[in-house]
C-alpha positions in Angstrom: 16.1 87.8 29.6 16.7 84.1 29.7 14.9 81.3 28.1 13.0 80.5 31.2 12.2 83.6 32.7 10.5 84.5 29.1 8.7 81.4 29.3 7.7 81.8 32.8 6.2 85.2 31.9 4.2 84.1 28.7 2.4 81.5 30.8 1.3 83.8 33.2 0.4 86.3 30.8 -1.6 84.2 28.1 -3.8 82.0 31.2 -5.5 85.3 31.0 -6.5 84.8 27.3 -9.3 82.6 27.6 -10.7 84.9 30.6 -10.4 87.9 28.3 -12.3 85.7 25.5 -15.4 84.4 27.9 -15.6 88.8 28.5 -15.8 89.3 24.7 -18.6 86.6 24.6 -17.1 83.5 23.5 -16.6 79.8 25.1 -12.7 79.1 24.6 -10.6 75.8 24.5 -7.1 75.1 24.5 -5.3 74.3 20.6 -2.0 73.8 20.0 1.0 74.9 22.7 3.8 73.0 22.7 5.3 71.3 19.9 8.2 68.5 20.7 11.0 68.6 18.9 11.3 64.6 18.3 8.0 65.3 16.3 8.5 68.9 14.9 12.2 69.4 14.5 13.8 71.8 16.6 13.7 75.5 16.0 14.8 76.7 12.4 13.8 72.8 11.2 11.2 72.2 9.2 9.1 68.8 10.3 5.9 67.6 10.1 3.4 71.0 10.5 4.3 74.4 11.1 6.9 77.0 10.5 10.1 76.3 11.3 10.7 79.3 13.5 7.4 78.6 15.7 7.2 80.1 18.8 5.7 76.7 20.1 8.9 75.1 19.7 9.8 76.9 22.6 6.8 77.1 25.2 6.1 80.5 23.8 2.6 80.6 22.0 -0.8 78.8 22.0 -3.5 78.6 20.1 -7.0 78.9 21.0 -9.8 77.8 19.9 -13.1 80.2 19.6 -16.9 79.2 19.9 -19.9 81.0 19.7 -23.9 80.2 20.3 -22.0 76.4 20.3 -20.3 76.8 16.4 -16.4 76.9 16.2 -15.2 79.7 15.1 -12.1 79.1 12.9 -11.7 82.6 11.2 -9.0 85.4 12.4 -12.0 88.1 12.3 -13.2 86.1 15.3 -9.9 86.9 17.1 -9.6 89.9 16.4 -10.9 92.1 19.1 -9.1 89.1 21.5 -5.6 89.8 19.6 -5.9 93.3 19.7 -6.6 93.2 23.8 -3.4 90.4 23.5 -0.9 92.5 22.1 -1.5 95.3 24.7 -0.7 92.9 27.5 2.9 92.8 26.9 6.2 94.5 24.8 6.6 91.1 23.4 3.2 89.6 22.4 1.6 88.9 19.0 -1.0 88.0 17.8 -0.8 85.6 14.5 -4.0 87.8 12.9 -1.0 90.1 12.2 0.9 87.9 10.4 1.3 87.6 6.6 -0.9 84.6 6.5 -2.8 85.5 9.6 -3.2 82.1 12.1 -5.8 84.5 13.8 -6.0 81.6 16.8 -1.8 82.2 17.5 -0.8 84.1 20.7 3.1 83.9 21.6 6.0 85.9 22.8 8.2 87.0 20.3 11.9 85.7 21.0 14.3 86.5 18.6 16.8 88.9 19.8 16.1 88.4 23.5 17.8 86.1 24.5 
């Protein structure tokens, strides 16, 4: 599958997240999606925030942020049941709750190896 196709298919797939999040109860709005490479680095470069290998890099995660009764919730335990329904949406989604220092607001497309 090529860059753009993945791409194309992530979008499409995580517009449905903040739906998914108003059913579980919560208000939603938009973090982090992409991050530029003038400011960031490019992939494998380490600049300014982030890891080096983010999925942002390349139009393949977002972040979202959580509120509930009107207080941000900034906590991966938040996301969970949301990342769980995530990762069931696609072969290729995860959900940063999973990750060894969970970013429970992180969904993306995992990329390496595909393309």
């Amino acid at each position: 599958m090529t860059l753009r196709k993945l791409q194309s298919e992530f979008a499409i797939l995580s517009s449905g997240i903040p739906a998914k999040a108003r059913e579980l109860g919560y208000e939603v709005t938009n973090g982090d999606a992409y991050r530029d490479p003038r400011v960031f680095g490019n992939l494998g470069e380490s600049k300014g925030y982030g890891h080096p290998k983010s999925a942002h890099k390349l139009r393949l995660a977002r972040d979202f942020n959580l509120f509930k009764d009107g207080k941000y919730r900034d906590d991966t335990e938040s996301h969970r049941a949301l990342g769980e329904w995530w990762k069931q949406q696609h072969p290729l989604a995860r959900w940063g709750g999973d990750f060894r220092r969970p970013d429970g607001n992180h969904y993306s497309f995992e990329y390496e190896g595909v393309m």
